[in-house]
N, C-alpha and C positions, 0 to 999 in steps of 0.2 A: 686659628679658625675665625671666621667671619661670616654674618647673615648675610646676604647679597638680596639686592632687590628683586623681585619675581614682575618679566614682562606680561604683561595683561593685556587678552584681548581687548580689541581688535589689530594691536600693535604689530607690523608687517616683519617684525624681526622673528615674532612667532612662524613665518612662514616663508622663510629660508633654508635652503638646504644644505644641509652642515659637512664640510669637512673631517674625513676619517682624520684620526688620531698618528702623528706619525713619531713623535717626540714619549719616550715612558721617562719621566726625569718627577724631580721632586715637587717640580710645580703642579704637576700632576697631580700627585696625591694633595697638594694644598689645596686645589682646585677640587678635588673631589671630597676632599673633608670640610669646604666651603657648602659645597653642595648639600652632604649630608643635614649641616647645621643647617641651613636653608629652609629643606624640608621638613626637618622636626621641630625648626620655629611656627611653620604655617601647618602643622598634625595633616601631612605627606606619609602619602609610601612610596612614593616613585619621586623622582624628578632629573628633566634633561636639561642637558645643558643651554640648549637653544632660552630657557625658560627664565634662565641669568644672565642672558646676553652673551654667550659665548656660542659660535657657530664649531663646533665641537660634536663628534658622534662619540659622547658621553653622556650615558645615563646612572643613578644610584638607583637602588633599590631596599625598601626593610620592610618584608610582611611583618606585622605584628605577631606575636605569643598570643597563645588563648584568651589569657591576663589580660591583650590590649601592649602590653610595651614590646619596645622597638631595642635595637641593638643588636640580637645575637641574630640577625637574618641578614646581613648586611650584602649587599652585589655592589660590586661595579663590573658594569659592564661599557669595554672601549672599544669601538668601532663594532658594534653588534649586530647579525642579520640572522633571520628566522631560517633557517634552513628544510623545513619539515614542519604541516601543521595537521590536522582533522579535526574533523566535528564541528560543531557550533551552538557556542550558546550566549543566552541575554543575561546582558548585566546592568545595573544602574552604575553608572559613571559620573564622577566627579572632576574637576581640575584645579591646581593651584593657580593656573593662568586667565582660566576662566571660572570667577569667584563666585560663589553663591547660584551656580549652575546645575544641576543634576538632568541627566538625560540617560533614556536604556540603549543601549547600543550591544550590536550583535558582534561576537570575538569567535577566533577560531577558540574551540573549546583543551587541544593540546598543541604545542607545540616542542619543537627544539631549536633551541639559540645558538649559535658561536659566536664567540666575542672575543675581545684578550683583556685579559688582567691588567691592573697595574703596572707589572713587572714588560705585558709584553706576550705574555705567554698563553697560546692558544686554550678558552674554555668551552665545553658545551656541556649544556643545560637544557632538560626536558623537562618541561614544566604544565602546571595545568592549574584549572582555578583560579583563584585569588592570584596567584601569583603567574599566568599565561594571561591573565586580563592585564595586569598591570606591564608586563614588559612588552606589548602588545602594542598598548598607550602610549607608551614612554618611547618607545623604537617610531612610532610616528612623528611624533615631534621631531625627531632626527633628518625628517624628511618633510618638515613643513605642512605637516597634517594634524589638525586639530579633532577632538572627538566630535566636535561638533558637528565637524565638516561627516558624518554619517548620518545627519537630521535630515529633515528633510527641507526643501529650499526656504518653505514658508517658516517652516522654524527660527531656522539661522539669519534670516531676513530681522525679525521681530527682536532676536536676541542681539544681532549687529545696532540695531536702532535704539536698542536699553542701551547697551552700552558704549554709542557714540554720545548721547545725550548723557549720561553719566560721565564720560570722561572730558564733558565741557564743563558739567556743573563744579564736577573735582578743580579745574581748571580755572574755573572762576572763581572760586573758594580759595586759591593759593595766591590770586592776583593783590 
């Protein structure tokens, strides 16, 4: 297993849309125990593929225990689409791609997923909460949408502008 770097807004790779999954082989699962490791270097519960550079409709997922620890919740979900949703509700969102970010954004409040396994093999998952926000999140990245992109223009304008000016200073700093 390995950390893999995490793409960071405003970076154009975040906003490609990713190819279904057609290959279920071993690299697979390295690729998604890459990922895992990923996100619990960067204290994640979600993360997609597009977010490691891979154009992949691959996402992981680990709601936390009560506790806070992660492990025993573990998803993957390959080539995933919402198939059934209702309701609506606000949540405050975070992102590992977009860092030191928080914005509330509106989710459908339940869904149902299909996706397929590792293996290949057809799942659905009806989900709500904590965990309908997060695959929610994560299923747009697949499709080149950022939470951001739910702000409103002025927002996203001011937070594109931090962080073009940020990823010069970083830039200048490694020169």
């Amino acid at each position: 297993m390995a950390i893999r770097e995490i793409v960071t807004f405003p970076d154009e790779r975040l906003r490609q849309i990713c190819a279904p999954v057609t290959e279920f082989d071993a690299a697979l699962k390295e690729l998604t125990d890459d990922m895992f490791e990923t996100m619990y270097d960067d204290e994640g519960i979600g993360l997609a593929a597009p977010q490691i550079g891979i154009e992949k409709r691959i996402v992981v997922i680990d709601i936390p225990e009560e506790d806070g620890k992660q492990g025993k919740n573990k998803l993957v979900l390959i080539n995933p689409k919402i198939t059934a949703k209702e309701g609506e509700v606000a949540s405050e969102e975070g992102c590992l791609s977009v860092p030191e970010y928080r914005a509330e954004i509106k989710r459908y409040e339940k869904i149902t997923l299909e996706c397929q396994d590792l293996n290949g093999q057809k799942q659905i998952y009806e989900a709500d909460g904590l965990l309908a926000i997060c695959m929610q999140h994560e299923l747009d990245h697949l499709d080149g949408k950022l939470f951001i992109d739910y702000l409103s223009r002025l927002k996203r304008d001011r937070l594109l502008t931090k962080y073009r000016k940020l990823k010069k200073e970083q830039a200048r700093a490694h020169e």
